[in-house]
C-alpha positions as CSV (number, residue, x, y, z in Angstrom):
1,X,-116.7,47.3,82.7
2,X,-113.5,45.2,81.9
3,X,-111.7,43.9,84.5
4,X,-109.5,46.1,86.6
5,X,-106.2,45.8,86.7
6,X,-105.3,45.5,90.8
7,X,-102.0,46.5,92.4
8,X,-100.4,44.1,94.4
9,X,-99.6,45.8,97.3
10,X,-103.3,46.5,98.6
11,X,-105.8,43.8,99.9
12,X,-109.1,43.3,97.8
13,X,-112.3,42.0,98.8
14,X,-115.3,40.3,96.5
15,X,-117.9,43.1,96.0
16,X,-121.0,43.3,93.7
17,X,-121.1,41.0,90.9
18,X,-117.8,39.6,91.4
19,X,-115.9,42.9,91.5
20,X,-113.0,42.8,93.4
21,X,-112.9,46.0,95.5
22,X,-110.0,47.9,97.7
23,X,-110.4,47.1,101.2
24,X,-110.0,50.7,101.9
25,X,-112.1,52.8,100.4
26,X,-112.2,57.0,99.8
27,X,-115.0,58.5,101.0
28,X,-115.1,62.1,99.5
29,X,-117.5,63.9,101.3
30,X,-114.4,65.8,103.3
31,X,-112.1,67.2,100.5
32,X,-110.7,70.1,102.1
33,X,-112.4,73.4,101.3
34,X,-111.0,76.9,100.0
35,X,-112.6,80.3,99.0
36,X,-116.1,78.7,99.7
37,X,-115.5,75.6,97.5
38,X,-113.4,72.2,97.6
39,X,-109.4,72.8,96.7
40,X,-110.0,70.9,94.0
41,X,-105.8,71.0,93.5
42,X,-105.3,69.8,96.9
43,X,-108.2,66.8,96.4
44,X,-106.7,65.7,93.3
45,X,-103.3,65.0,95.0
46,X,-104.7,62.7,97.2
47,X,-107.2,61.2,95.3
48,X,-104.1,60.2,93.0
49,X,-102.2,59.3,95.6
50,X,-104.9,56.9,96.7
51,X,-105.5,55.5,93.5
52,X,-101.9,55.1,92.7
53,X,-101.7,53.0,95.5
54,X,-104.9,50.7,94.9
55,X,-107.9,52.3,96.3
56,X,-110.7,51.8,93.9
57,X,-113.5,52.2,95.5
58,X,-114.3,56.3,95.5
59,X,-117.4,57.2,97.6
60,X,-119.8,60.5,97.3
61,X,-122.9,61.7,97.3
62,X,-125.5,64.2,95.7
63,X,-125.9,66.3,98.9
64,X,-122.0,66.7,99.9
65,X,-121.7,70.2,98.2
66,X,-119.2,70.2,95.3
67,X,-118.1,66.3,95.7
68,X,-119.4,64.6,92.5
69,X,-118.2,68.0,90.3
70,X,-114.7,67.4,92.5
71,X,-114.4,63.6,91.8
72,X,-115.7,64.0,88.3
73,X,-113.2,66.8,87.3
74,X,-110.1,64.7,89.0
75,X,-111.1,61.5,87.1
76,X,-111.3,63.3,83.8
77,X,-108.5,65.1,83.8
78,X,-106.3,62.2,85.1
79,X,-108.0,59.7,82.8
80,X,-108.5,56.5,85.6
81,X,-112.3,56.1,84.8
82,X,-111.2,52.3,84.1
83,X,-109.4,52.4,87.1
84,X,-112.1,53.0,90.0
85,X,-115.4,52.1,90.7
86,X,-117.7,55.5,91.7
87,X,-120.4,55.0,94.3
88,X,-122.6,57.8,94.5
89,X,-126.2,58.3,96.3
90,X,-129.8,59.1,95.4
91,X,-131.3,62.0,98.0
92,X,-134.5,59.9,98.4
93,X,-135.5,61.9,101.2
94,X,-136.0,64.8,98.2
95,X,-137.6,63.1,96.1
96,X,-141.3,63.5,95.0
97,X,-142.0,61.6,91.9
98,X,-140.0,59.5,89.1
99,X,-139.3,62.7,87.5
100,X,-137.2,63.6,89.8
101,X,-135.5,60.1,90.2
102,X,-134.4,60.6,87.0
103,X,-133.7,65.0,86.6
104,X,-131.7,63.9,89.9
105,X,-129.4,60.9,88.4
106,X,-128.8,62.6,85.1
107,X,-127.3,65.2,87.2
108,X,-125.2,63.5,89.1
109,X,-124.0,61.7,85.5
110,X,-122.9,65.0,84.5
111,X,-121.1,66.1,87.4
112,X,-119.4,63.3,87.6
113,X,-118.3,62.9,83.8
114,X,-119.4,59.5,83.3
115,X,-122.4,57.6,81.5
116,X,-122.4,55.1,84.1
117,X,-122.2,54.5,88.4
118,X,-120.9,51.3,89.5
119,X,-122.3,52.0,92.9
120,X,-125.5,53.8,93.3
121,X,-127.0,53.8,97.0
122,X,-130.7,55.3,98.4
123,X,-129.3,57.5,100.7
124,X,-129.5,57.1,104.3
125,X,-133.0,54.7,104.4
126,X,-133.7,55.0,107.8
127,X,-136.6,52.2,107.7
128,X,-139.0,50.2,105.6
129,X,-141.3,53.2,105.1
130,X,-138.9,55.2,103.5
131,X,-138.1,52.5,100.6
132,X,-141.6,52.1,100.6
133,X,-142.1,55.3,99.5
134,X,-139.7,55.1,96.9
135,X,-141.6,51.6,95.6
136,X,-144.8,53.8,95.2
137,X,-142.6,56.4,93.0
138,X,-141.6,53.5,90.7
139,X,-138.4,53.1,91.5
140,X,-138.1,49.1,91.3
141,X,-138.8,50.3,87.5
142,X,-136.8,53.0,87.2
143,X,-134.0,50.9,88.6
144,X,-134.1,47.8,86.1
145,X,-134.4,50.2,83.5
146,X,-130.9,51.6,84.0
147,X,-129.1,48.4,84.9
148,X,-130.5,47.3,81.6
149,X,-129.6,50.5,79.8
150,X,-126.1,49.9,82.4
151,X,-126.3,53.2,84.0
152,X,-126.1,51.6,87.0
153,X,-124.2,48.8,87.8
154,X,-125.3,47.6,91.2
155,X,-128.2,49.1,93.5
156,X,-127.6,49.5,97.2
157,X,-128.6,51.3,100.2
158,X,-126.6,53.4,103.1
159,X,-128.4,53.2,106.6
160,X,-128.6,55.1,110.1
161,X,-130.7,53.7,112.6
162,X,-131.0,50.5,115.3
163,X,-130.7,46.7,113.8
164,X,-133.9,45.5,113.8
165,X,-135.3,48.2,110.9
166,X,-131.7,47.8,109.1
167,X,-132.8,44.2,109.1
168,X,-136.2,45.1,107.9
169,X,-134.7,46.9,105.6
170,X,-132.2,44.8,104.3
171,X,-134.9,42.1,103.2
172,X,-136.9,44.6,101.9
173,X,-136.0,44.3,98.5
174,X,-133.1,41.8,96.1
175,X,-130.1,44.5,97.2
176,X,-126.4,43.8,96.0
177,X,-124.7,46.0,98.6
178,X,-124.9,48.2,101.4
179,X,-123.7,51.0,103.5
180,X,-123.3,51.3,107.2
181,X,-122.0,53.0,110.0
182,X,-119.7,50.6,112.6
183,X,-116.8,50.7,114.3
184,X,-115.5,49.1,117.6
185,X,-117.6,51.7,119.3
186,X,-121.0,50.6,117.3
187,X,-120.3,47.1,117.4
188,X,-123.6,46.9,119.1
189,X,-125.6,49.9,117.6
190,X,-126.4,51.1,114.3
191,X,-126.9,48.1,112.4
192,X,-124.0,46.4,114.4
193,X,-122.6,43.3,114.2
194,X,-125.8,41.3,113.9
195,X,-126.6,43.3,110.8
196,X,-123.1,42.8,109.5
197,X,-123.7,39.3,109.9
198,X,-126.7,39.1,108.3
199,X,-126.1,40.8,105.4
200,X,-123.0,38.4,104.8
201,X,-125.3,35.8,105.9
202,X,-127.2,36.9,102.1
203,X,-124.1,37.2,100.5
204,X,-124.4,41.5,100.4
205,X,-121.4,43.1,100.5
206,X,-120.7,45.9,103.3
207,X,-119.2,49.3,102.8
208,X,-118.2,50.8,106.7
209,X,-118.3,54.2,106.6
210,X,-117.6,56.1,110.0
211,X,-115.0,53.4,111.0
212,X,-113.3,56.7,113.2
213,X,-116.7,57.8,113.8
214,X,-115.8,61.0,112.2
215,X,-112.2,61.2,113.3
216,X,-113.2,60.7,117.1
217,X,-111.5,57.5,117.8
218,X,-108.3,59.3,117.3
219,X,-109.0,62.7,118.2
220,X,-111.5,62.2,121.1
221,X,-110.0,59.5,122.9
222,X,-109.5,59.3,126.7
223,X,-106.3,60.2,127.9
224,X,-105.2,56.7,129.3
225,X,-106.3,55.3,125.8
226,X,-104.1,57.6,124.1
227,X,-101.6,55.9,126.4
228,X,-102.5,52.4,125.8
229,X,-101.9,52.8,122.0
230,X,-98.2,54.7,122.6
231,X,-97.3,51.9,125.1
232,X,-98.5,49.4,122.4
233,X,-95.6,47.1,120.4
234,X,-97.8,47.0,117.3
235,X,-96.6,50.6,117.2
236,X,-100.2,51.3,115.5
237,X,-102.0,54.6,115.5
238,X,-105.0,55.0,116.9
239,X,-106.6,54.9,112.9
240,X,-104.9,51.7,112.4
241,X,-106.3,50.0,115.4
242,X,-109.9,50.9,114.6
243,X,-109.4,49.9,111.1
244,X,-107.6,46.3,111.5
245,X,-110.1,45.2,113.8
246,X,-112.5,46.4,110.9
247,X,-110.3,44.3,108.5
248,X,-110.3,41.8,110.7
249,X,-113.8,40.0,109.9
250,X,-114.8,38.5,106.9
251,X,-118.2,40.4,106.7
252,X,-116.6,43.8,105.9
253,X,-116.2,44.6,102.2
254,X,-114.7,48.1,101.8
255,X,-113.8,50.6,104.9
256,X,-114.0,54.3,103.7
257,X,-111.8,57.1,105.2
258,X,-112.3,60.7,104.4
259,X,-108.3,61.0,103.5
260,X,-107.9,65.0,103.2
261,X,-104.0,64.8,103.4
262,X,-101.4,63.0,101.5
263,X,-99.8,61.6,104.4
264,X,-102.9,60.3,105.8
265,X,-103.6,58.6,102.3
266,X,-100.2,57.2,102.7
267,X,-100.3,56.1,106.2
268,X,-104.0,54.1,106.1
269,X,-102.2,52.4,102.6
270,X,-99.8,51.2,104.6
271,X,-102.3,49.7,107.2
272,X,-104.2,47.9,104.5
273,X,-101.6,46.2,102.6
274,X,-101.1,44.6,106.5
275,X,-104.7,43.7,106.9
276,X,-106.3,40.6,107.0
277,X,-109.4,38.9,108.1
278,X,-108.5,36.9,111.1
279,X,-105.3,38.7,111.7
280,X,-105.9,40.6,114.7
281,X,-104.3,38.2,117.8
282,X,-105.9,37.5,121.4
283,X,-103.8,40.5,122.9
284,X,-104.8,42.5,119.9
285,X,-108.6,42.8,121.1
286,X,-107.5,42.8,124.6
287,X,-106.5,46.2,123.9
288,X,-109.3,47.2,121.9
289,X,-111.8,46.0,124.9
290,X,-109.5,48.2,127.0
291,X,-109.4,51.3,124.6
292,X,-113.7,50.7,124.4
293,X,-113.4,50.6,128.5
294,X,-111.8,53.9,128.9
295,X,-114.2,55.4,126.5
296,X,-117.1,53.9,128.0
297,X,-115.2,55.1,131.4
298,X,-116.5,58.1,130.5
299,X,-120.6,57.1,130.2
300,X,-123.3,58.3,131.8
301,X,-125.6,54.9,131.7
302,X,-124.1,51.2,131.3
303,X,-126.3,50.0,128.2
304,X,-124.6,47.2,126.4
305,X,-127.4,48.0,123.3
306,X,-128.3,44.6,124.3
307,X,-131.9,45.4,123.2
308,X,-133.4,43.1,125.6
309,X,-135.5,46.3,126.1
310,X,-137.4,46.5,123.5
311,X,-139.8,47.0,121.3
312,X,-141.0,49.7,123.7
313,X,-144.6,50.1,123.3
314,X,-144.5,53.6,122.9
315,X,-141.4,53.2,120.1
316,X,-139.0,54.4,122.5
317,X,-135.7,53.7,121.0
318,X,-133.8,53.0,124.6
319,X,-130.6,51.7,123.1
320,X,-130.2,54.8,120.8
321,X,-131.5,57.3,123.5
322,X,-128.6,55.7,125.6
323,X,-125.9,55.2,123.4
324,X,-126.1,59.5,122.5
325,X,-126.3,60.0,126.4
326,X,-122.9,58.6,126.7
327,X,-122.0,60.4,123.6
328,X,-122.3,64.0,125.2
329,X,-118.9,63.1,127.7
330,X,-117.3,61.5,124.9
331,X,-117.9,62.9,121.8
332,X,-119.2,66.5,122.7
333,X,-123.2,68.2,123.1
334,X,-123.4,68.5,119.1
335,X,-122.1,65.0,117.9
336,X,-124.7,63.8,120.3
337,X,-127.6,65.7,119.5
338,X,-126.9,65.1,115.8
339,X,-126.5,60.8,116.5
340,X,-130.0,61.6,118.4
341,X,-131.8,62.9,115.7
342,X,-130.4,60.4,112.9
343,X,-131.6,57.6,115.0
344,X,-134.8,58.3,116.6
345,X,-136.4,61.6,114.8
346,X,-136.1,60.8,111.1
347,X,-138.1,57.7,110.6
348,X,-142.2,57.7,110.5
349,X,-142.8,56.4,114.0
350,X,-140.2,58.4,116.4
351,X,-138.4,56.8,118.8
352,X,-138.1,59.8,121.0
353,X,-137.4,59.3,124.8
354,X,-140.0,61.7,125.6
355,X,-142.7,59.4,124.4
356,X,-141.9,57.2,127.5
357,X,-144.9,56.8,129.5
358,X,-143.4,55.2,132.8
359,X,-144.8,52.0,132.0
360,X,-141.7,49.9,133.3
361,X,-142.4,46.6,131.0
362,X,-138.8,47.6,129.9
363,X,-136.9,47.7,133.1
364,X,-138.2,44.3,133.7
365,X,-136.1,42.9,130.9
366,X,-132.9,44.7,131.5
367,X,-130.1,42.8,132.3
368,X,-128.3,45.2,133.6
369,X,-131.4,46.7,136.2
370,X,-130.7,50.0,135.2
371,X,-133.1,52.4,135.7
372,X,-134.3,53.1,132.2
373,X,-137.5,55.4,132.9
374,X,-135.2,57.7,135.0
375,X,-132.1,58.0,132.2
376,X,-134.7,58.5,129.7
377,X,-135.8,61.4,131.1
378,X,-132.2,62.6,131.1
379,X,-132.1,61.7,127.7
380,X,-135.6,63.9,126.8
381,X,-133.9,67.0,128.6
382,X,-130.6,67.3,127.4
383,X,-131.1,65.9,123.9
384,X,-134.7,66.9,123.0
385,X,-134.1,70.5,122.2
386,X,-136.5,73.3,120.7
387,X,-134.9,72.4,117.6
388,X,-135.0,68.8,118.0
389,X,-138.6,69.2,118.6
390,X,-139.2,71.8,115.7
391,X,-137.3,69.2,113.4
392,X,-139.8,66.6,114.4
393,X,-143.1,68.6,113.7
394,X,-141.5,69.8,110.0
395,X,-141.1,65.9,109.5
396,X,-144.5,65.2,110.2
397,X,-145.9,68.1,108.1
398,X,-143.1,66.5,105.4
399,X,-143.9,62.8,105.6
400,X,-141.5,61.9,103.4
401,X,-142.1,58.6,104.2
């Protein structure tokens, strides 16, 4: 690919191979829908509107229904192929053999009009095993033989799950960019700051996605947030705060946003033309400690994610099992229940809260004394549902690992 022509009033950070990428990013997996497909009319607006303004960096997926069709049909028809880099996502989790590696990719080619992806991610590894898996298919080969052929440009990898396996995974194999969830609300979970940092440490690049955590740090917040932010002289919205503080450190590449309005597009272009690592001032994370105090005002048990915790004999994840407790006040039942089974039910070895035992080698190490085997119980009861549990047995009969 030539190099792209960049318009000077958005902010671009070094990506793959010297690519200079949009600090914000278009995720597309939340076009708005009509008549049981996307409004493909309605996408293309503010696709355009995006890319008009600098955002180069367009984000989808095999498994959001419609998406890559969507993307691919607004890039065609509006002929800006040389203008955006498409990143795009292999469903390992489906795959059985190298056959379908490649039945799967040339697929995606054709729905998304192109011969090449600039982009391409495993998606949603959620630990060694699951690459591993992928290794045995022959995908190491598979992989060199389209960035030879340049079907693929760079080779990546989006991630759910607690640090230490997005560490594992991360030096796993020679990757040129990742995905991952974080915000000023996961600053400690997920992969977290201390996988941000390592991945920079290797010179990765990181795409954020979830940097509202689905829209909730605007829509969900606490009423005496809400205040904060009106009260504020920044005059920011409650999008703009989580994003700048995103902005704000070196180790974050591209933030995606699911824009599904025009004015939305409009207002988050705004926000990154004034965004800048280091830019965010003493008082400006005074308020976001205080907007992540009267959120975790609402919590149920005071982990800090800490991890001084673990490992757990058992494979408990504690951190996770905690952080989605707190996520039932907060975010609601189902946003919890989902979090729960991304982090501790889709990996090889679960890190269920039922699989406690009482053993207590973990309360020993908490800093904060809380009384883990107790919450964890809570956790087991309001999280572990019959369909939790049924999801865990199909996985085991599965082993997609």
């Amino acid at each position: 690919m030539g190099e792209m022509k960049l318009n000077p009033k958005m902010k671009y950070r070094t990506g793959a191979g010297g690519d200079m990428l949009s600090v914000l990013g278009y995720g597309c997996m939340r076009f708005t829908r009509k008549g049981g497909g996307i409004d493909l009319e309605k996408a293309e607006r503010e696709v355009m509107a995006a890319v008009d303004g600098g955002v180069n960096y367009l984000d989808t997926a095999y498994i959001y229904p419609g998406s890559e069709a969507a993307v691919g049909k607004i890039i065609e028809k509006n002929h800006c192929r040389d203008r955006v880099y498409i990143a795009t996502k292999l469903p390992q989790y489906l795959i059985k053999s190298r056959a379908g590696i490649e039945k799967t990719f040339r697929e995606e080619l054709s729905r998304l009009r192109t011969d090449h992806v600039d982009y391409y991610l495993m998606h949603m590894i959620t630990d060694a095993g699951s690459w591993r898996r992928m290794e045995a298919l022959g995908v190491r080969e598979w992989i060199e033989e389209k960035k030879r052929s340049g079907e693929i440009r760079h080779i990546g990898f989006s991630f759910h799950g607690s640090t230490d396996i997005f560490l594992e995974v991360l030096n796993a194999y020679d990757w040129e960019f990742c995905q991952i969830q974080y915000n000023y609300m996961d600053e400690h979970s997920q992969a977290g700051r201390r996988g941000l940092e390592a991945a920079r440490a290797k010179g990765i690049p990181v795409i954020i996605m979830e940097p509202l955590r689905g829209g909730r740090l605007v829509n969900l917040l606490p009423k005496e947030a809400k205040a904060r932010i009106a009260a504020h002289s920044r005059g920011w919205s409650a999008a703009e705060w989580a994003f700048q503080w995103l902005w704000d450190q070196p180790g974050v590449t591209v933030t995606l946003s699911g824009m599904n309005s025009v004015e939305m597009v409009q207002e988050n272009l705004r926000a990154a033309s004034r965004s800048g690592v280091g830019s965010l001032t003493l008082e400006d994370f005074k308020l976001i400690d205080a907007l992540r105090a009267d959120i975790n005002g609402k919590i149920r048990v005071g982990c800090t994610g800490c991890g001084y915790c673990m490992p757990c004999p058992q494979g408990v994840d504690i951190p996770a099992s905690f952080r989605c407790l707190n996520e039932i006040a907060i975010e609601g039942k189902f946003a919890a229940k989902k979090e729960y089974w991304q982090t501790t039910a889709v990996r090889k070895v679960p890190g269920s809260a039922s699989r406690c035992i009482g053993c207590g080698k973990c309360e020993r190490h908490c800093p904060q004394g809380l009384p883990i085997r107790e919450k964890l119980k809570e956790v087991a009861k309001e999280l572990e549902t019959p369909i939790y549990r049924a999801g865990r047995l199909a996985m085991k009969v599965w082993k997609p690992w």
